[in-house]
C-alpha positions as CSV (number, residue, x, y, z in Angstrom):
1,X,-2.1,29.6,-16.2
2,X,-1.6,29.4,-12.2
3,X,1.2,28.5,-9.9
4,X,0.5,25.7,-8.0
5,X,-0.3,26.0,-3.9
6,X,3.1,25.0,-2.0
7,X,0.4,23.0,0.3
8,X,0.9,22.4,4.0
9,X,-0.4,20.0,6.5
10,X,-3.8,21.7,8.0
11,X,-5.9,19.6,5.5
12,X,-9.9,20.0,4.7
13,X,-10.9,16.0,3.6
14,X,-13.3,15.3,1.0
15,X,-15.7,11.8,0.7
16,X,-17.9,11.3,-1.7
17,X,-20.9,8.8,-1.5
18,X,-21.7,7.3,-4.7
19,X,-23.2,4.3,-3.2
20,X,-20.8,2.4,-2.0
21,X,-22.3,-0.5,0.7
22,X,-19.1,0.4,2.9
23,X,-18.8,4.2,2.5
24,X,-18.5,4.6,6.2
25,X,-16.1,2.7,6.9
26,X,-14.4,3.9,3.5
27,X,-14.2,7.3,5.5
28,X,-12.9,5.7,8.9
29,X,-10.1,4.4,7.0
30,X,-9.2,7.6,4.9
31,X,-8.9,9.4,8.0
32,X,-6.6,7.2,9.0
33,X,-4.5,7.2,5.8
34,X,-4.5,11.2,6.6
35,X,-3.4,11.0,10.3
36,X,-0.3,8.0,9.0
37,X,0.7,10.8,6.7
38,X,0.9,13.3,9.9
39,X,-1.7,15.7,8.1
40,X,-4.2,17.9,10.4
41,X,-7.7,17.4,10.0
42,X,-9.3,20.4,10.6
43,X,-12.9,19.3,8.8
44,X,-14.2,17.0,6.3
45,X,-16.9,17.7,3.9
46,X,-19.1,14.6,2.7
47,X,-21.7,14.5,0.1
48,X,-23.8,12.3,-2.3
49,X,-23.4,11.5,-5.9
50,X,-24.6,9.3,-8.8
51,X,-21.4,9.9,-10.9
52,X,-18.3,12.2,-10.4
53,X,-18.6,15.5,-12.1
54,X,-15.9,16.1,-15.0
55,X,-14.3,19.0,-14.5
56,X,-14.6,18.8,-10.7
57,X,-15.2,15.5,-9.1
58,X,-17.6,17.0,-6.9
59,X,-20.4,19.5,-8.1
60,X,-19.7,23.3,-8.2
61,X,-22.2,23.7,-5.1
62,X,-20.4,20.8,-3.3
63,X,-17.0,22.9,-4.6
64,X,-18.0,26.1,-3.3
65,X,-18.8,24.5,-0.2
66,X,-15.2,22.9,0.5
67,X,-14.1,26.2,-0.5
68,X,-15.9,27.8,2.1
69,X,-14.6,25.6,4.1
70,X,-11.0,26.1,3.4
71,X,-11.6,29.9,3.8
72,X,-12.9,29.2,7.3
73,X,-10.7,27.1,8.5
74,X,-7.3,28.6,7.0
75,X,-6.6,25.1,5.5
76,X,-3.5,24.9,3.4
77,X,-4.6,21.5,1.4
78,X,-8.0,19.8,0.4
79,X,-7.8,16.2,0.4
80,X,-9.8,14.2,-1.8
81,X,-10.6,9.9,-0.6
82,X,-10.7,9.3,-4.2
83,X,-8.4,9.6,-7.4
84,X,-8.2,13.1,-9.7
85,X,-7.5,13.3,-13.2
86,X,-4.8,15.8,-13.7
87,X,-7.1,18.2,-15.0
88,X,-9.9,18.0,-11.9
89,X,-7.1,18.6,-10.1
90,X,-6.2,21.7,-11.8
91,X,-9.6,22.5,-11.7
92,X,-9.7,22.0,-8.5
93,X,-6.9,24.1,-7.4
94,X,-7.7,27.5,-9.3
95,X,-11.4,27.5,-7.4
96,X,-10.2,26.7,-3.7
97,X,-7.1,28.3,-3.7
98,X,-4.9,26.0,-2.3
99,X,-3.1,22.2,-3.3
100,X,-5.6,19.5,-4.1
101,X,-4.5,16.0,-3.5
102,X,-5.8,12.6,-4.2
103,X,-5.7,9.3,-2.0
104,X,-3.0,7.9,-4.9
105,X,-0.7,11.2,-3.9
106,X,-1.7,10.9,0.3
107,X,-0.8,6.8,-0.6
108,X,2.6,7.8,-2.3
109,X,3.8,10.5,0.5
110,X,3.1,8.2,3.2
111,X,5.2,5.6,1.6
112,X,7.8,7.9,1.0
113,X,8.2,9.0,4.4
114,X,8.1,5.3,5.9
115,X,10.6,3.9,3.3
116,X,14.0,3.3,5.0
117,X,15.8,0.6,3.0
118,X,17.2,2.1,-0.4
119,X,15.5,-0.2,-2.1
120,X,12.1,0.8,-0.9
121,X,13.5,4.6,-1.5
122,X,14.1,3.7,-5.5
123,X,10.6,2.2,-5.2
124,X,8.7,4.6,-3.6
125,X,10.6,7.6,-5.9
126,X,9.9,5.5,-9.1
127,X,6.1,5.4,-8.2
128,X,6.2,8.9,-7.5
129,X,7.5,10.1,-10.6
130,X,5.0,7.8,-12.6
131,X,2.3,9.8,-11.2
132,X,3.7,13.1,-11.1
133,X,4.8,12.5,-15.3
134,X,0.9,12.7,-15.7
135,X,0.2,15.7,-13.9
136,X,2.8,17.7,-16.0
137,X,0.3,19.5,-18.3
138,X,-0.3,23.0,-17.9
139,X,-0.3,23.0,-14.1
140,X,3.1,25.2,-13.5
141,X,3.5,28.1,-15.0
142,X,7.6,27.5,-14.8
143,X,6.9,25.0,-17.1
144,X,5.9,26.6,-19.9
145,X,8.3,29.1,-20.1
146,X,11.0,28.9,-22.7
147,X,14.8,29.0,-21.3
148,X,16.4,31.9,-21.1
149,X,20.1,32.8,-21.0
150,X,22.8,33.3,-23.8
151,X,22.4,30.9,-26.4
152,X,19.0,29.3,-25.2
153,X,16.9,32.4,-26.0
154,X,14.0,31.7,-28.5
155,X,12.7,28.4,-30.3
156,X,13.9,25.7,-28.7
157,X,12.8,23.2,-26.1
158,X,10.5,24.8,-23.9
159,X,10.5,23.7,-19.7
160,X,7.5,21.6,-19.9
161,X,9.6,19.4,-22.6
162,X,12.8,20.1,-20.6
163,X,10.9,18.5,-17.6
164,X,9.4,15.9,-18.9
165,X,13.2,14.4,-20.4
166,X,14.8,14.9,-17.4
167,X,12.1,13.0,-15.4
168,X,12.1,9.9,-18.3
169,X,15.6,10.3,-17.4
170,X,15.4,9.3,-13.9
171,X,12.5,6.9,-14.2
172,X,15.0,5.1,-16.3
173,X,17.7,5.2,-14.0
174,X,15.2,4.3,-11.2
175,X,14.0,1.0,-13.4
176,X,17.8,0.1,-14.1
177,X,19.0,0.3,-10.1
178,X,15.9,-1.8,-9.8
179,X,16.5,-4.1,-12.4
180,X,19.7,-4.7,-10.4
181,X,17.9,-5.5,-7.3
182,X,15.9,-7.8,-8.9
183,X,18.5,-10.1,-10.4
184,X,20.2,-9.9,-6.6
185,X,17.3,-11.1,-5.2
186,X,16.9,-13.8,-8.0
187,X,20.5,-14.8,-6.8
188,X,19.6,-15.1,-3.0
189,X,16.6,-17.1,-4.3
190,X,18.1,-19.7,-6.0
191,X,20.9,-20.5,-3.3
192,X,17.6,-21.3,-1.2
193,X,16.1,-23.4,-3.5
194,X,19.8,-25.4,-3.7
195,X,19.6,-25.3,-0.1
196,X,16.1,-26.4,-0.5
197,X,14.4,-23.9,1.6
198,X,10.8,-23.8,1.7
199,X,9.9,-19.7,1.5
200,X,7.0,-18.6,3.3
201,X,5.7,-15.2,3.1
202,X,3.4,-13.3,5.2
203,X,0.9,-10.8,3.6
204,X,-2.5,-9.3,4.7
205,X,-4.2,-5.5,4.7
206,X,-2.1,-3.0,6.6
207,X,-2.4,-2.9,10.2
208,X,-3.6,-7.0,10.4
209,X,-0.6,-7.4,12.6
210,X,2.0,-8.9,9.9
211,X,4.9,-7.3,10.9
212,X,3.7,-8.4,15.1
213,X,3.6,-11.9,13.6
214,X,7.0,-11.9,12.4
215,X,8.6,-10.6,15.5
216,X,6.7,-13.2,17.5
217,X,7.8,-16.2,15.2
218,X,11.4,-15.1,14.7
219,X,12.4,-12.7,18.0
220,X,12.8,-9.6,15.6
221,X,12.3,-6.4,16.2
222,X,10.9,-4.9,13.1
223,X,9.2,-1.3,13.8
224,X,5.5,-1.9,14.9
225,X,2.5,0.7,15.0
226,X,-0.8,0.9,15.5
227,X,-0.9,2.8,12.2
228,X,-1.7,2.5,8.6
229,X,1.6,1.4,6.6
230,X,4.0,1.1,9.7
231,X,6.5,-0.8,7.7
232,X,7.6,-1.0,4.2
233,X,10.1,-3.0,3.5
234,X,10.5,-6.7,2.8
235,X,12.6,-8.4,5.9
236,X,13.3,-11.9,5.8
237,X,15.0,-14.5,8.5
238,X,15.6,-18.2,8.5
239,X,12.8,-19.6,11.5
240,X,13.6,-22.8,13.0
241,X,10.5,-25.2,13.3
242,X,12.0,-28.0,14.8
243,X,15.6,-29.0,15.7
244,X,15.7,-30.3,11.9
245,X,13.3,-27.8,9.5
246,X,13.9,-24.6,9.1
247,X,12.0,-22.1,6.7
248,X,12.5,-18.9,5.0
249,X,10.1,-16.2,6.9
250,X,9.2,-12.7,4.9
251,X,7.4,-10.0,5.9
252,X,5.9,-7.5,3.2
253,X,4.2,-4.3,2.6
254,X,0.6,-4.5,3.6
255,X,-2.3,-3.9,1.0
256,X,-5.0,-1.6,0.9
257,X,-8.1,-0.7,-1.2
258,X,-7.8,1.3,-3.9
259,X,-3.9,0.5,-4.1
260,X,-2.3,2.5,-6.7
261,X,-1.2,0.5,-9.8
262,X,1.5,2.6,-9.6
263,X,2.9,1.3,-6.3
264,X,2.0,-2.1,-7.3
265,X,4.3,-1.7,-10.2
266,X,6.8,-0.2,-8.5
267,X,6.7,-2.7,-5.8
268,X,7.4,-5.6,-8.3
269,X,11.2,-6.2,-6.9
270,X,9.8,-6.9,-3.8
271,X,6.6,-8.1,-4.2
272,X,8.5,-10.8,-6.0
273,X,8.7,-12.3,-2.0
274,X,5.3,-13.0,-2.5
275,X,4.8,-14.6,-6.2
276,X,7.9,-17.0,-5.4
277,X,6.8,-17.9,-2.0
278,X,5.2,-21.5,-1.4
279,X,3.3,-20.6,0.9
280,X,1.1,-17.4,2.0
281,X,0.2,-16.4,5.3
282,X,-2.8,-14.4,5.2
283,X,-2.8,-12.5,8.5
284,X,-6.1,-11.1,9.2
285,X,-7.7,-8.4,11.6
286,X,-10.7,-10.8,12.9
287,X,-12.1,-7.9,15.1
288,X,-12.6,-5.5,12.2
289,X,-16.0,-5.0,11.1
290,X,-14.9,-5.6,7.2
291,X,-12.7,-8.3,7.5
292,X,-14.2,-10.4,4.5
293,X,-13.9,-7.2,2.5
294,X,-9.8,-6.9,3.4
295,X,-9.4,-10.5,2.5
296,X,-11.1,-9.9,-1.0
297,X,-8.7,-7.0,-1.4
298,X,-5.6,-8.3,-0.2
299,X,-6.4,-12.0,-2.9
300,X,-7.5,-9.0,-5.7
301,X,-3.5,-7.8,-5.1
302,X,-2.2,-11.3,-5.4
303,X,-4.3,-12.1,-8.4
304,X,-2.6,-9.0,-10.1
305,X,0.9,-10.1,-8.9
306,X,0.2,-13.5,-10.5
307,X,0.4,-15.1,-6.6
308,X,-3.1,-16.3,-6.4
309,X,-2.4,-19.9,-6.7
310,X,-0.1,-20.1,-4.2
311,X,-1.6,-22.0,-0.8
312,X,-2.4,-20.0,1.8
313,X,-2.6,-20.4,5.6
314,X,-5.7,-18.0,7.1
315,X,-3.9,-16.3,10.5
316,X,-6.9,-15.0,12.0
317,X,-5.1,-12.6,14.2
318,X,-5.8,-10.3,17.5
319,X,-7.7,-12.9,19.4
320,X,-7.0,-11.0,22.6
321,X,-8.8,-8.3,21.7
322,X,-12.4,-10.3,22.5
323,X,-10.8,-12.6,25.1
324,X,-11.1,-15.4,22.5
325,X,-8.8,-18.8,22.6
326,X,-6.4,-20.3,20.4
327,X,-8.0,-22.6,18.4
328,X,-7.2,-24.5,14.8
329,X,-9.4,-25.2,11.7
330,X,-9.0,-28.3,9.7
331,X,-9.8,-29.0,6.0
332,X,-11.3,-31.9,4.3
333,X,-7.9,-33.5,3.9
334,X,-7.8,-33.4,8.4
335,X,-4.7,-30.1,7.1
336,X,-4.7,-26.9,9.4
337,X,-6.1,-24.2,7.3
338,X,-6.7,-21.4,9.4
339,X,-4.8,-20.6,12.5
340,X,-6.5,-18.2,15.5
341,X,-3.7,-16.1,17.3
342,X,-2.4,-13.7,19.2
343,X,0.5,-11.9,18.0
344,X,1.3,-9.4,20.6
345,X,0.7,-12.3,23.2
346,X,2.2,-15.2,21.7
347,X,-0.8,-17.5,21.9
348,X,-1.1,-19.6,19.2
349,X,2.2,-19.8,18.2
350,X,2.8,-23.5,18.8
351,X,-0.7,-24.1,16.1
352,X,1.0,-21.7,13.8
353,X,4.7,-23.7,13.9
354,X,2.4,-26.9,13.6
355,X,0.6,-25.9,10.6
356,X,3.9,-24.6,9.0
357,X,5.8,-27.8,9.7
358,X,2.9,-29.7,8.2
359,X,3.4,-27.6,5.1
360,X,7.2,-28.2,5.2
361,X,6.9,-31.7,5.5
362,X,3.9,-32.2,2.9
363,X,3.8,-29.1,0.5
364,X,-0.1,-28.4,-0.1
365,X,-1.4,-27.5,-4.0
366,X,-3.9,-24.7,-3.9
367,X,-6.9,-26.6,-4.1
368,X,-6.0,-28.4,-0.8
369,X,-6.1,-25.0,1.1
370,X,-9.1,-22.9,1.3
371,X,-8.6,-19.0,1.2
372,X,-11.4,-18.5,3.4
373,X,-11.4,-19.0,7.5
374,X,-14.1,-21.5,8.3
């Protein structure tokens, strides 16, 4: 039995190789997940695997390294760019001396600090206790005690179980408030569709310049940061094409790699934006070195959501960043596919209304719109 570390924010990080063609980058991007959750990076220990280890993850040499590590540095936390089962994480804990988290907990807190609507709140809380009810083994020693007091003295339930009902508890309360929001947003959907308004929503990997792209198109000021996860909540307005067609404009969370299932589950109230939409914008970072990797990421999320045959628009976005021009791709059908732009400096734009005007005025199946930017 051990008490768990309280934690702080001077963090060791941990990356694993296990052969991964885009490890590097991998790392570039954890670092950034760490800095978004306002964690100090005081040092990062890498190493090589074939397979992670059982009881640790890592091997007890690498282990003993990280822990020499921690020693040296004074760090209050050891971050790990991969997930831990409940017991490595135990394991973990009891040889470095200090709380062990996982990218799925880093993920979770950053969400729960950027979260501002209460919907996103109940979200982000409900995906939290989901992965906290599977870390409740063994792990606090509070937890095992029996109750004490007059009258709770002896057999009975003990805290662990105590715990454990009080958190199915809230999850269900969590699911119920959510429930709600689901049905309201079911409402609100099908007063569009009697009003006959074509829904477009706008998804891509965090930090592709969505929630830029939706400030541009409809003069919003939605919270916008160079930063993993800037914004969290779904925001939608009515944008104005043309004097006579109007859409339905959303903005949603952004997806990553290795996105919890958790948060994906969690999500499903407003990730529901997405799976009704009729028509995707996939806004994409065409100056990062993996860009064909995010796009396979962000379409692996929208197969899980059941989105992935809805059309899609490529927004090949950030063109200032290499001085390039506005420019349009057509497919075989003479349709705008894929739309280069820049959000921050409004070039573009006028492509990007064209393309969605075309789509308003001749709704696309999936097969007539390629998911790929030619």
């Amino acid at each position: 039995m051990f008490e768990r570390h309280k934690g702080g924010d001077r963090a060791v990080l941990v990356c694993l190789d296990f052969g991964e063609v885009d490890y590097q980058d991998g790392v570039e991007e954890f670092v950034q997940l760490v800095e978004s959750a306002g964690a100090q990076i005081l040092a990062t220990v890498e190493g090589k695997r074939s397979r992670p280890d059982r009881a640790y993850f890592a091997g007890t040499g690498k282990v003993q390294e990280i822990a020499e590590v921690v020693r040296v540095h004074e760090a209050e936390l050891v971050i790990f760019n991969h997930q831990l089962s409940p017991s490595q994480e135990r394991n973990l804990e009891k040889v470095l001396q200090c709380r062990v988290v996982d990218r799925t907990t880093l993920i979770l807190d950053i969400f729960a600090q950027r979260a501002r609507t209460a919907e996103g709140k109940l979200q982000v809380e409900l995906a939290q206790l989901s992965h906290i009810s599977t870390r409740l083994i063994r792990g606090w020693t509070h937890l095992e005690r029996q109750k004490g007091g007059i009258g709770m003295r002896g057999p009975g339930e003990s805290q662990l179980e105590t715990d454990r009902r009080l958190l199915g508890g809230r999850v269900k309360r969590l699911k119920d408030q959510l429930a709600t929001v689901q049905k309201q947003r079911a409402t609100q959907r099908r007063s569009r569709e009697r009003n006959r308004q074509f829904s477009v929503a706008i998804v891509g990997y965090t930090n592709a310049g969505k929630s830029s792209l939706f400030n541009a198109l409809t003069k919003s000021k939605i919270y916008v940061a160079d930063q993993l996860f800037a914004t969290l909540d779904t925001t939608s307005r009515k944008l104005f094409l043309d004097p006579e067609h109007s859409i339905v404009l959303s903005d949603t969370v952004g997806f990553i790699r290795q996105l919890p299932h958790t948060l994906v589950a969690a999500f499903h109230a407003t990730l529901e934006e997405t799976i009704q939409a009729d028509l995707l914008l996939h806004v994409v970072d065409i100056n990062h070195p993996l860009r064909d990797m995010q796009i396979i990421e962000v379409n692996k999320v929208l197969s899980e959501i059941g989105a992935e045959r809805i059309p899609q628009l490529m927004v090949n976005n950030k063109i200032d960043l290499r001085d390039m021009p506005p420019s349009v791709d057509h497919d075989e059908y003479g349709r705008i596919c894929a739309v280069r732009l820049s959000a921050t400096q409004g070039t573009g734009l006028d492509a990007l209304r064209a393309a969605l005007l075309e789509a308003l005025s001749h709704p696309l199946k999936t097969a007539e719109l390629t998911n790929e930017s030619k």
